[in-house]
C-alpha positions as CSV (number, residue, x, y, z in Angstrom):
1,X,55.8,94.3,109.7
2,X,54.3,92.4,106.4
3,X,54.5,96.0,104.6
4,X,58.2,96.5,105.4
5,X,58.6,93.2,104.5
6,X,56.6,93.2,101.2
7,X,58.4,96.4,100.1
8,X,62.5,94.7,100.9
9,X,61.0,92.0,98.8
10,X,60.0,93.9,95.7
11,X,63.2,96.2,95.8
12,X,65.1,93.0,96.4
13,X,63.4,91.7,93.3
14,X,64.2,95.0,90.9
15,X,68.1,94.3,92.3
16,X,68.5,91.1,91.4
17,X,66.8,91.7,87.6
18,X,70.0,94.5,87.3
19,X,72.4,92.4,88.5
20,X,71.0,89.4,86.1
21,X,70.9,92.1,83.1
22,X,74.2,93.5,83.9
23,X,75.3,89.8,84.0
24,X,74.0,89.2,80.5
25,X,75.3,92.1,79.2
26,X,78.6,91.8,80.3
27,X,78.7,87.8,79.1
28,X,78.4,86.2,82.6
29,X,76.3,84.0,85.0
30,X,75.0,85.8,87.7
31,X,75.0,83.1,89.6
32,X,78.5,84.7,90.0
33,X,77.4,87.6,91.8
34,X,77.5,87.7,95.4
35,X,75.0,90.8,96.8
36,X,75.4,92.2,99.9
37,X,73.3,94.3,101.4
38,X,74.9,97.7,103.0
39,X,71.9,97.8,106.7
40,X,74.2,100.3,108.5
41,X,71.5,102.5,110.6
42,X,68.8,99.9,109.9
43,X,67.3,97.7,112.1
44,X,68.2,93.8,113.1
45,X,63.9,93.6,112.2
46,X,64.9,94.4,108.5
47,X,67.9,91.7,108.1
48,X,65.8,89.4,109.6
49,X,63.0,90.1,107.0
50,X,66.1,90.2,104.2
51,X,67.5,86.9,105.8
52,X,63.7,85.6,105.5
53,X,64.3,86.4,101.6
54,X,67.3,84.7,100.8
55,X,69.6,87.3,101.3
56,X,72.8,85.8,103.0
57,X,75.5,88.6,102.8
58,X,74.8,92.0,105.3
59,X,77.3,95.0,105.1
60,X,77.7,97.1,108.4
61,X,80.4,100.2,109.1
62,X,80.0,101.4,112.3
63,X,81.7,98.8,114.8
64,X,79.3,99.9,117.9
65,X,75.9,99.9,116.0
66,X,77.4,96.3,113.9
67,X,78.0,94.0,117.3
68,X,74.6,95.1,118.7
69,X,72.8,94.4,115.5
70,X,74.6,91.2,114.9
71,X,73.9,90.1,118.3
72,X,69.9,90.9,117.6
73,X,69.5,88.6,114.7
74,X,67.0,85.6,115.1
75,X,69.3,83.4,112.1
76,X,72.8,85.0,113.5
77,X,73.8,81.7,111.7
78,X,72.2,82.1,108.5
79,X,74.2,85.1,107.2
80,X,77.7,86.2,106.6
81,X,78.6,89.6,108.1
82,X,80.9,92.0,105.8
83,X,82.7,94.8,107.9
84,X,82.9,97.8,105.2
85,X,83.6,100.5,107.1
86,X,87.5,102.3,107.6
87,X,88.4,100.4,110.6
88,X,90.9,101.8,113.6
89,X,93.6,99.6,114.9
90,X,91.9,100.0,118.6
91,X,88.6,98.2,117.1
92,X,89.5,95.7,114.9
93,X,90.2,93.2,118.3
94,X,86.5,93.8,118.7
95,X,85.2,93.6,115.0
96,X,87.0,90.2,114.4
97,X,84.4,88.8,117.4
98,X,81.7,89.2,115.0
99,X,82.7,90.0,111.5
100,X,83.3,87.2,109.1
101,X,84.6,89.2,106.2
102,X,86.7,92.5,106.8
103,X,86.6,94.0,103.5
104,X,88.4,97.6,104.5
105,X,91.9,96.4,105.0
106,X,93.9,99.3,104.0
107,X,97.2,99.1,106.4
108,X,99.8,97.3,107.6
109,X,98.2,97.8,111.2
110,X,94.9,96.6,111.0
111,X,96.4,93.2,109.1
112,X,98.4,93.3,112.7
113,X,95.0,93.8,115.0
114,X,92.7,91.7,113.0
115,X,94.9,88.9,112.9
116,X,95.7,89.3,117.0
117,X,92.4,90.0,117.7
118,X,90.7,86.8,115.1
119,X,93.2,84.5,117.1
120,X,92.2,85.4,120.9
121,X,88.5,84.8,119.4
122,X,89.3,81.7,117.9
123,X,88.1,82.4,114.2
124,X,89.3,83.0,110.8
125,X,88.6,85.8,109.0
126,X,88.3,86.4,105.1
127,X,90.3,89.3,104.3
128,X,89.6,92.2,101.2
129,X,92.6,94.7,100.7
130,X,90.8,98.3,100.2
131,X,91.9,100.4,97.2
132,X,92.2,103.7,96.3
133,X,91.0,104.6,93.4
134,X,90.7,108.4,93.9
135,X,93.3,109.1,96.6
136,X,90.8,111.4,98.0
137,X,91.2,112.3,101.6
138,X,88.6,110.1,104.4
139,X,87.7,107.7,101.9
140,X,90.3,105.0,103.4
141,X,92.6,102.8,101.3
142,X,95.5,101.5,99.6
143,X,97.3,103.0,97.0
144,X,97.7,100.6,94.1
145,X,101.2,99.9,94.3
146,X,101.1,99.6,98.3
147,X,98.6,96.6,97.6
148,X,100.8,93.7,96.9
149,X,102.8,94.4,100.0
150,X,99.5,94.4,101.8
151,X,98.4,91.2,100.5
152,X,101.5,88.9,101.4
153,X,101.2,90.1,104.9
154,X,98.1,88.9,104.8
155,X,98.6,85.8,103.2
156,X,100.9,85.2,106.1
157,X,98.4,86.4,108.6
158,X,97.6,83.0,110.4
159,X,94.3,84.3,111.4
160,X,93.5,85.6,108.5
161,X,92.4,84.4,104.8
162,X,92.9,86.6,101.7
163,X,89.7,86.8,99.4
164,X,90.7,89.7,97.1
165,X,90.2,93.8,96.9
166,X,87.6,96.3,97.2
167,X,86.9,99.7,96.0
168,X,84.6,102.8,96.6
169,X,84.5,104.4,93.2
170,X,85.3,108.1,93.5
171,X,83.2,110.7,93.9
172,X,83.5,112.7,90.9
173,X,85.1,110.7,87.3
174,X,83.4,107.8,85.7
175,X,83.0,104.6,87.6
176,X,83.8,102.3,84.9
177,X,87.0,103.7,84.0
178,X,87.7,103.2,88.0
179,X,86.9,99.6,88.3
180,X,88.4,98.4,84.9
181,X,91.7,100.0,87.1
182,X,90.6,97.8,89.9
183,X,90.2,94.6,87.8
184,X,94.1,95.5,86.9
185,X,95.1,95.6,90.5
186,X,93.0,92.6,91.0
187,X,94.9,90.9,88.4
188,X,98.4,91.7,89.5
189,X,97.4,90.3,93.1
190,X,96.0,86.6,91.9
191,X,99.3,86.7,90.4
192,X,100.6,86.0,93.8
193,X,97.6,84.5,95.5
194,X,95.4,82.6,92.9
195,X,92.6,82.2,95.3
196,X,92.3,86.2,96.3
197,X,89.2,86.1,93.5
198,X,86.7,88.4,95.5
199,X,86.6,91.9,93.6
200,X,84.3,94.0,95.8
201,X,82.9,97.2,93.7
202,X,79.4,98.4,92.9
203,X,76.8,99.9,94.8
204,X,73.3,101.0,94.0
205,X,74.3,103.6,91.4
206,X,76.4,102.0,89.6
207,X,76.5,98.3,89.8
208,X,76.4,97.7,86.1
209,X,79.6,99.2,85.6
210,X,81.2,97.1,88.5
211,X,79.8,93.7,86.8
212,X,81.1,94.6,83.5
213,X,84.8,95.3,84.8
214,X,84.4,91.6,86.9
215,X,83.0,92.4,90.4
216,X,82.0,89.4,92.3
217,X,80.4,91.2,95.4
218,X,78.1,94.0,95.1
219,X,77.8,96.3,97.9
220,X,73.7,97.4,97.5
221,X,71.9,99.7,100.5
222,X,69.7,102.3,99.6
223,X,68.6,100.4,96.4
224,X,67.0,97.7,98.7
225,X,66.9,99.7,102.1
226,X,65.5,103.5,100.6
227,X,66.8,106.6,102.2
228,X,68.7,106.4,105.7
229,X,66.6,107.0,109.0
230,X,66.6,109.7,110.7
231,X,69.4,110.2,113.5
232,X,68.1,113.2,114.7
């Protein structure tokens, strides 16, 4: 596996040199930036090569395919595992067993789950409130003005620990426009909760934008990854 290995390594590398120009560029350390890599239909073998790297932050969306992975890994311990995917009340009991960062909170219900469900595992979760950006159908999300409702439930959550927002910039429009709306929200809601400081935005396409409008997580797959598997 030295080949797979070699070639994370050197797409790792051409990541991190956007993320430290976009950091430059935008007047700020990258030391800032917090990268998590998007593995959904890769294999454990490839976060353990990442985890190898240095990379501490994985991304995962499908709940079934996320616990067996998770429970593959040779440094389980060495990494922090970001849920991403729209999440259904009926599975967030299960994704709080193994998540340690739910970043697709978009509902009053899965606040209720995640926090029943963290408790009967005994953890604490970190917490991102989705937004909607385009309020296009499938996507998941909060509208903007449904957010701060959405974060003082959390806050009160006792299971649960409020980091900030994400965002999925929309499909058609221009992705910096969309996150400078995002910093906004994220504004309004540290506000209220000074340590919600997270803004999760930016993937491989257009991570330069997300830095320049203040994104502290970046939410890189196929940029480190390459194309999805085959399913079939």
């Amino acid at each position: 596996m030295t080949g797979r290995r070699d070639e994370l390594a050197g797409r790792l590398r051409e990541v991190r040199a956007r993320m430290d120009t976009a950091a430059k560029a935008a007047g700020r350390d990258a030391d800032d930036l917090e990268l998590v890599v998007v593995t959904k239909y890769f294999p454990a073998s490839d976060v353990d090569h990442l985890v190898d790297l240095g990379v501490r932050h994985i991304g995962e969306n499908k709940d079934q395919e996320a616990a067996a992975k998770v429970a593959e890994l040779a440094r389980r311990d060495d990494v922090t595992v970001h849920f991403i995917g729209q999440l259904q009340s009926n599975k967030a009991g299960h994704v709080a067993g193994y998540a340690d960062v739910v970043q697709s909170v978009d509902r009053p219900k899965i606040v209720t789950a995640l926090d029943r469900g963290a408790e009967r595992h005994g953890r604490r979760l970190d917490v991102l409130l989705q937004v909607a950006l385009d309020g296009a159908d499938g996507r998941g999300g909060a509208a903007p003005d449904e957010v701060p409702a959405l974060a003082d439930l959390v806050a009160g959550a006792p299971s649960l620990r409020l980091r900030g927002i994400m965002a999925v910039a929309p499909l058609d429009g221009d992705p910096r426009r969309a996150f400078a709306r995002l910093r906004e929200v994220a504004d309004g809601i540290r506000a209220g909760h000074p340590d919600a400081t997270w803004i999760s935005a930016g993937m491989s396409g257009d991570l330069e934008d997300a830095v320049a409008e203040g994104a502290t997580h970046l939410r890189v797959g196929t940029a480190i990854l390459g194309s999805r598997p085959s399913l079939g």
